[in-house]
N, C-alpha and C positions, 0 to 999 in steps of 0.2 A: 667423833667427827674430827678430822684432820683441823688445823690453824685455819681460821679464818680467810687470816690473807690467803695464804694458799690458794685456797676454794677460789676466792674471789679474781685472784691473777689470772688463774685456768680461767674463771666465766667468761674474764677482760681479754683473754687470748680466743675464745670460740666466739666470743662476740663480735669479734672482728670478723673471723673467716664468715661468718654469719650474713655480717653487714656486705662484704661483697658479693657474695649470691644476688643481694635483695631484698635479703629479710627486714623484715619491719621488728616492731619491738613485741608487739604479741607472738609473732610467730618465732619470733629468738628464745622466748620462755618456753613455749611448747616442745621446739625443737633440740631445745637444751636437755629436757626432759626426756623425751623420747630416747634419743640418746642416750641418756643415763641406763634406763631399761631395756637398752637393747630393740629399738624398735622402731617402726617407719610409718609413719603416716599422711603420706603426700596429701589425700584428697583435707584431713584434720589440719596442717598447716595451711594448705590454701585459705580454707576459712578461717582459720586466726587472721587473715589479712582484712579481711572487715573489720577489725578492733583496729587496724594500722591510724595515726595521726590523729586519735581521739574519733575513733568512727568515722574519719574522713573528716570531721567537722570542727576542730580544733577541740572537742569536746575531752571529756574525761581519759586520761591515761588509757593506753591500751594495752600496757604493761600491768594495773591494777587486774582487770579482768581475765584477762592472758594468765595472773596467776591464781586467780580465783578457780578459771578453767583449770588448771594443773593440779591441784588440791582435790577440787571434784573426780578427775580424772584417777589417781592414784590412791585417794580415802574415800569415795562415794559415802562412808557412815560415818565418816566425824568431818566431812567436810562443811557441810550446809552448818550444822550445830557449832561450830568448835571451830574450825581452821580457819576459815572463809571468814568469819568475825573478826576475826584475830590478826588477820591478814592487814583487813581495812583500816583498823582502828592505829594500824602501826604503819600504814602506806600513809597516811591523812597525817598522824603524828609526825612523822620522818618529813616528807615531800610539801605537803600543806605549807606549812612552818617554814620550809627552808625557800620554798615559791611562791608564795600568799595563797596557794589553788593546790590542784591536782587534774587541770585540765591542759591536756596540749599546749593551745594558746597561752593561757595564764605562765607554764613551766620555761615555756622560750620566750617570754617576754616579750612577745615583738617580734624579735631576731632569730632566725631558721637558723642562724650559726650558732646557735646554743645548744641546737640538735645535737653536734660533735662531741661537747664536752657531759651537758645535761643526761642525756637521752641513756648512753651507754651506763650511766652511775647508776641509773634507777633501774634499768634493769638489772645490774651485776647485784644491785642492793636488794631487789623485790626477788627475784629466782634464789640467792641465798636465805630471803627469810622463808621462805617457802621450803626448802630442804631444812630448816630448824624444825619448822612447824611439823611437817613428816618425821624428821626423826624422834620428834616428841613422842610421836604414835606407833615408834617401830617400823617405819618406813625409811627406808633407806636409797638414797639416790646421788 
């Protein structure tokens, strides 16, 4: 797998073109995904937009789920068992800790201008572990 930063500067750069479409943060993982495999799925991004801003409700990351979704999607046999665990315990470890939570609200503290800075790290950080997690399995993306 290429350098790190690398990866991550490209996710920082489709992130953006991303965020001016409209994408939210669940549908920025799917569609970062899709991508990678060559592939299109309008009616599959629409619905990632119900995970957008914690369910609507400031609730739970919709980054966390969005790449639960993506793992499912690409390993259906080692995802539920193996990936998906693996995933949380390192979203909670990483985000938890560095925002006392892992919910929308809790992550912007208050302040919707932490969207700007917040928002993009966590997904550029959640979709690269998610491409570790698959490559672990021979998946490549």
């Amino acid at each position: 797998m290429p350098e790190k930063r690398l990866i991550v500067n490209e996710i920082r750069k489709e992130y953006a073109r991303m965020r001016a479409q409209n994408y939210c943060c669940s549908q920025i993982i799917i569609e970062l995904a899709l991508e990678a495999i060559g592939e299109e799925n309008n009616m599959l991004i629409s619905a990632m937009r119900g995970l957008c801003g914690g369910l609507h409700t400031g609730g739970i990351c919709g980054t966390l789920p969005a790449g639960a979704c993506l793992l499912a999607m690409l390993a259906p046999e080692k995802a539920e068992s193996e990936m998906i665990p693996r995933l949380v315990e390192w979203f909670n470890a990483t985000f938890a800790e560095a925002y006392s939570g892992i919910e929308c609200n809790v992550i912007l503290g208050g302040d919707p201008m932490n969207r700007i800075e917040r928002c993009p790290e966590i997904i550029c950080q959640t979709y690269f572990k998610c491409r570790e997690l698959l490559a672990e399995n021979g998946i490549m993306i």
